[in-house]
Every structure is written in C-alpha cells, then in structure tokens.
SEDRENTI-872132 format. One record per atom (N, C-alpha, C): x, y, z; atom name; residue number from 1; residue in one letter. Coordinates in Angstrom, 2 decimals. Layout:
<sites>
       xx       yy       zz  atome  num  residu
        X        Y        Z     CA  NUM       a
...
</sites>
This chain:
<sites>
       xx       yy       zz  atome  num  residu
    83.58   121.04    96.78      N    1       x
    84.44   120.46    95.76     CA    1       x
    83.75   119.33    94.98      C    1       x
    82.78   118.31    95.62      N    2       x
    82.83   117.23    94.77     CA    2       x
    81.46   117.81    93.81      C    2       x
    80.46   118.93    94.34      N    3       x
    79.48   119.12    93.06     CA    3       x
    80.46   119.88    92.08      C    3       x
    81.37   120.22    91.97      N    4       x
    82.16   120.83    91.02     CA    4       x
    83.14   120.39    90.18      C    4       x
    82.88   119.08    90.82      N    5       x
    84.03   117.74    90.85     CA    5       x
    83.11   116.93    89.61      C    5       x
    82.02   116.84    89.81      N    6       x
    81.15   116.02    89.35     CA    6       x
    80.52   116.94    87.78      C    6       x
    80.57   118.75    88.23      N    7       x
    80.22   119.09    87.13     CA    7       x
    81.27   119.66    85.77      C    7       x
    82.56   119.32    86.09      N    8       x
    83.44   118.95    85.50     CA    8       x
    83.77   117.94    84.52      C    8       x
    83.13   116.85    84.97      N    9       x
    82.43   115.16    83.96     CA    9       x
    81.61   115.30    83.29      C    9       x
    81.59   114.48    82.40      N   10       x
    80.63   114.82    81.52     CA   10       x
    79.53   113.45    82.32      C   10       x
    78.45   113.56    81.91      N   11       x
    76.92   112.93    82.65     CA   11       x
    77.60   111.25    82.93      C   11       x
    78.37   111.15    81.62      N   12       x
    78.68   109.80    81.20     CA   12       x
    79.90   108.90    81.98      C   12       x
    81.19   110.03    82.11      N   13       x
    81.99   110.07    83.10     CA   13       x
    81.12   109.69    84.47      C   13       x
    80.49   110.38    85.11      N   14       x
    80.25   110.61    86.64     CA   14       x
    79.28   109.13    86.78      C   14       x
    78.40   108.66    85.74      N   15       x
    77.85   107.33    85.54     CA   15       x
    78.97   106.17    85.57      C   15       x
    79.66   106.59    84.97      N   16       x
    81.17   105.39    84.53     CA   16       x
    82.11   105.55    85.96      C   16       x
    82.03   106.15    86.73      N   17       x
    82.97   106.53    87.81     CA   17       x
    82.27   105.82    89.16      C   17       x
    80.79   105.74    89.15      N   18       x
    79.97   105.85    90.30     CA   18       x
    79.83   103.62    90.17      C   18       x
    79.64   103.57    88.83      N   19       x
    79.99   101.82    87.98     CA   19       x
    81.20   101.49    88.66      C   19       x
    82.26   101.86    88.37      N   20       x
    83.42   101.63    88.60     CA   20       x
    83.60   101.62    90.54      C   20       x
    82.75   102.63    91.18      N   21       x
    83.18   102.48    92.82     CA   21       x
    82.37   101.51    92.97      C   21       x
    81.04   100.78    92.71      N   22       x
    80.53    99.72    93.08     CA   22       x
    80.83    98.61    92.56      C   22       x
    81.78    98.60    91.88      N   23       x
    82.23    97.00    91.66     CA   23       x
    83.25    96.90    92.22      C   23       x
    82.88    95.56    93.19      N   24       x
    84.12    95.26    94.02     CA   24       x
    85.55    95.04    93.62      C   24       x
    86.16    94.31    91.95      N   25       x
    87.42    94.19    91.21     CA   25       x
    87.85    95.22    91.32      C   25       x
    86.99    96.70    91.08      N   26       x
    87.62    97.92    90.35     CA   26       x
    88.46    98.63    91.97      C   26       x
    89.91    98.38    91.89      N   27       x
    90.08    99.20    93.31     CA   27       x
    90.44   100.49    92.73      C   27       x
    89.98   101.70    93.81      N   28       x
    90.46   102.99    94.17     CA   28       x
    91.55   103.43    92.93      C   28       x
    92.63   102.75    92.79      N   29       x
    93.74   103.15    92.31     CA   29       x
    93.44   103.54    90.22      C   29       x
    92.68   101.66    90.22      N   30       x
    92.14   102.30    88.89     CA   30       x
    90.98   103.18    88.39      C   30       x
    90.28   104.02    89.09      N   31       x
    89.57   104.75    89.22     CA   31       x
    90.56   106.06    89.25      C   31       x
    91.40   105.91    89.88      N   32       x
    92.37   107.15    89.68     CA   32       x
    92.93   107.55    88.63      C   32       x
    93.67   105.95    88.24      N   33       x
    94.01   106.48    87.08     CA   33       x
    92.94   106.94    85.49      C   33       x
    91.69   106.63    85.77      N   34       x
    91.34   106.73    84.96     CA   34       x
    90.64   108.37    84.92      C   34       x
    90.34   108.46    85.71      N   35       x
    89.35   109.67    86.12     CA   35       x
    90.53   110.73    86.73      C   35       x
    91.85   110.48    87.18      N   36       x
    92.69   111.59    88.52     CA   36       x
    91.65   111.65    89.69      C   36       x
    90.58   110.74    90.38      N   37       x
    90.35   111.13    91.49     CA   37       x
    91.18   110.21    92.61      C   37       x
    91.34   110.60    93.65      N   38       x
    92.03   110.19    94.64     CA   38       x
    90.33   109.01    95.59      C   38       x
    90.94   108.23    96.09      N   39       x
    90.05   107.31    97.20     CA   39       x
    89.00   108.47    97.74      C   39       x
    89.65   109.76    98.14      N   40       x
    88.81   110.31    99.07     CA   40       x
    88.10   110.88    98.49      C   40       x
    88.64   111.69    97.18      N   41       x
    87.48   112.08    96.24     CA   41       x
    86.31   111.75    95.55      C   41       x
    86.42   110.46    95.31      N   42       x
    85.67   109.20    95.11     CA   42       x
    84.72   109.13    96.33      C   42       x
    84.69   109.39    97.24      N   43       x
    84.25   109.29    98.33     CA   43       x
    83.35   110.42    98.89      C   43       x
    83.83   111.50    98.51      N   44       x
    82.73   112.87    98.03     CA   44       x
    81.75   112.67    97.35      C   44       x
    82.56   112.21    95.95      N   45       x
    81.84   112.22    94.88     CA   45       x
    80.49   111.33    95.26      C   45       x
    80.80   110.06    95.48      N   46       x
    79.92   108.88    95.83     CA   46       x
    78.78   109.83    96.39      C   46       x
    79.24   110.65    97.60      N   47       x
    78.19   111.28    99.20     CA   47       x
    77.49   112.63    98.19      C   47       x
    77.95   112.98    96.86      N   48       x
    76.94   114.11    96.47     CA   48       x
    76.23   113.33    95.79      C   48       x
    76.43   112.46    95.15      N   49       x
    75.59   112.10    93.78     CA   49       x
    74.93   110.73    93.89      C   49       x
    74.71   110.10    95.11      N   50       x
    73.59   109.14    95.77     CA   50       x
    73.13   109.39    96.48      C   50       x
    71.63   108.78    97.20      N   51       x
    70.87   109.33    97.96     CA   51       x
    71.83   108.34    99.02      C   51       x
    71.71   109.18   100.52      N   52       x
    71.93   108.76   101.97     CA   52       x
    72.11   107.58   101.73      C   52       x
    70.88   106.35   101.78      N   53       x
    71.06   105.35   102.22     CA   53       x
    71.96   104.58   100.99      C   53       x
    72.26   104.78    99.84      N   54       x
    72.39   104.16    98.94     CA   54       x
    74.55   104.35    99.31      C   54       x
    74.59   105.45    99.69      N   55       x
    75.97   105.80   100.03     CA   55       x
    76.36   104.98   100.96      C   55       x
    75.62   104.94   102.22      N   56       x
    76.14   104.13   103.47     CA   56       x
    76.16   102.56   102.97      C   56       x
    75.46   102.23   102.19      N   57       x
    75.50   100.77   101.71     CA   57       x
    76.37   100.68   100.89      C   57       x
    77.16   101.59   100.16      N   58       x
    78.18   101.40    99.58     CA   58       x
    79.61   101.31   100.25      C   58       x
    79.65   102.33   101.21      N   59       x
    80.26   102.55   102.21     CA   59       x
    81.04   101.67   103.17      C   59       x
    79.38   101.46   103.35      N   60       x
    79.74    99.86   104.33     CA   60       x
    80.44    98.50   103.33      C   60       x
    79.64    98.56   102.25      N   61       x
    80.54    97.16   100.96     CA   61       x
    82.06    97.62   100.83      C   61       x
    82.84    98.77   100.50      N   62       x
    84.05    98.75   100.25     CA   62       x
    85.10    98.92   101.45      C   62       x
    84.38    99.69   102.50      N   63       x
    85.06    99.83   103.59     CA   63       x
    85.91    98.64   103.98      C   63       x
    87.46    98.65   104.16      N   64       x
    88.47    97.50   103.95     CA   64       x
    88.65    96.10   103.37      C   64       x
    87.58    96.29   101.97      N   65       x
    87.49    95.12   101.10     CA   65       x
    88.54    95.11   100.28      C   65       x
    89.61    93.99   100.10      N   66       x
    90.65    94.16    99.78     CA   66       x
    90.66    94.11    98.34      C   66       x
    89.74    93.81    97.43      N   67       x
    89.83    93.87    96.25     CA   67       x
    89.72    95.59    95.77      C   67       x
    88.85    96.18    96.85      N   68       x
    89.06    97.95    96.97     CA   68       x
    90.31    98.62    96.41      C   68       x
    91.00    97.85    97.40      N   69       x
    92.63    98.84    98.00     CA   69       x
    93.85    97.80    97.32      C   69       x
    94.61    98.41    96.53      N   70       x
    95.70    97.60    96.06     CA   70       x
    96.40    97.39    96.89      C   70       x
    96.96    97.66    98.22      N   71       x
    97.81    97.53    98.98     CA   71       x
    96.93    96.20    99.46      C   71       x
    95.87    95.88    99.26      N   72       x
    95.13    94.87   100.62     CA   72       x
    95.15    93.78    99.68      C   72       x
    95.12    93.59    98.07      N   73       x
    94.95    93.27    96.81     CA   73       x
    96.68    91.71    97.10      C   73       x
    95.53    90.20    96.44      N   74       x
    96.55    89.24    95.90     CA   74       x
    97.09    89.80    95.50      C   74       x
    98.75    89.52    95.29      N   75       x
    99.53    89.94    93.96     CA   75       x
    99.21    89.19    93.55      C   75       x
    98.33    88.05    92.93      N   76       x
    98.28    87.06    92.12     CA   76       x
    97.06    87.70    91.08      C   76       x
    96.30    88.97    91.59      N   77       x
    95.55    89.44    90.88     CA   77       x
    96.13    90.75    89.70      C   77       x
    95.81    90.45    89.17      N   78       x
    96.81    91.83    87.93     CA   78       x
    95.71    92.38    87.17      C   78       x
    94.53    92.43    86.94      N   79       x
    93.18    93.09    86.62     CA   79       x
    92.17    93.46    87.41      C   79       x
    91.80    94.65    86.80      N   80       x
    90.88    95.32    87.81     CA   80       x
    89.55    94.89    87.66      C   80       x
    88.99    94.37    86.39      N   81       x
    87.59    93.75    86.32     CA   81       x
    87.69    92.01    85.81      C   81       x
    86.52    91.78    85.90      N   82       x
    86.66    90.42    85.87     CA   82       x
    86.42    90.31    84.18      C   82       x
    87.00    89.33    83.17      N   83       x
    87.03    89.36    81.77     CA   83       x
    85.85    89.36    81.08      C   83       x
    84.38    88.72    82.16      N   84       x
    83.08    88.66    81.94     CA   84       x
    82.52    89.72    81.80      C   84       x
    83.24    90.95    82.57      N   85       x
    82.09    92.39    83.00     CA   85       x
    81.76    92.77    81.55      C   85       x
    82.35    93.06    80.64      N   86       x
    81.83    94.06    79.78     CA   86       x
    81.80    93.38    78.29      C   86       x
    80.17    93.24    78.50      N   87       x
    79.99    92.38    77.42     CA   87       x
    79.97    93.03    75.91      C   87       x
    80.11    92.36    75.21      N   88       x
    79.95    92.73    73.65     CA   88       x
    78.84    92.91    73.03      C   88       x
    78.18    93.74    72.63      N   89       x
    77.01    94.30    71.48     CA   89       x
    76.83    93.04    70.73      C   89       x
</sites>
C-alpha cells in the first residue's frame, strides 16, 4: 500500500508530506487533513520512502511527542506550525 500510496502524490506532495512528519508542530491530524493519510499511513509512508536508519530516528523523535498527537497537544496551542516556518521569497 504505501509504494502505491506514495505513487499516487505527486514528487512534490510525498516531499511536502515527509516536511510535514518531521516537524515536531505539524501533528498527525494536520497531515491528515491535508493529504487524507491516517497516523499509520504516514507511518508506511515514512518506512518506504527513507532509508532504515533515517526512519528509526524519526520514529524514535515523534514516538509520544505531544506536539505529534492532538489528543497529547496544549489546548492553549491552536496552530500546527510555528508563524516563523515558512518564509517569504
């Protein structure tokens, strides 16, 4: 599923998706909504399209980091990236 998952995206998507699981603000949920993948799919996806070690180090960074998981998430937080990330041309 996830190489089929992945060849479904366009190059730019699966770049913008893989951005989005390594930053710690971006949790699971907005990745869903942006893309429809679910946590676990994300989680495929991640294990086809990085090498081994680069996965487990990711793995290990989000594994019950609460900025990850909205349920684990301040309610005092209401954005998924920080206002700095995406700079202007």
């Amino acid at each position: 599923m996830p190489k089929s998952l992945a060849k479904s995206l366009l190059d730019s998507e699966v770049s913008r998706l893989i951005e989005m699981a390594w930053e710690d603000r971006t949790p699971f949920d907005a990745i869903e909504k942006s893309f429809g993948l679910s946590e676990s799919q994300v989680i495929e996806l991640m294990r086809s399209q990085l090498k081994r070690s680069s996965f487990e180090l990711w793995r290990k960074r989000v594994t019950g980091r609460a900025t990850k998981h909205s349920a684990l998430r301040s309610k005092e937080v209401q954005r998924a990236y920080c206002p700095t990330q995406y700079k202007s041309k």
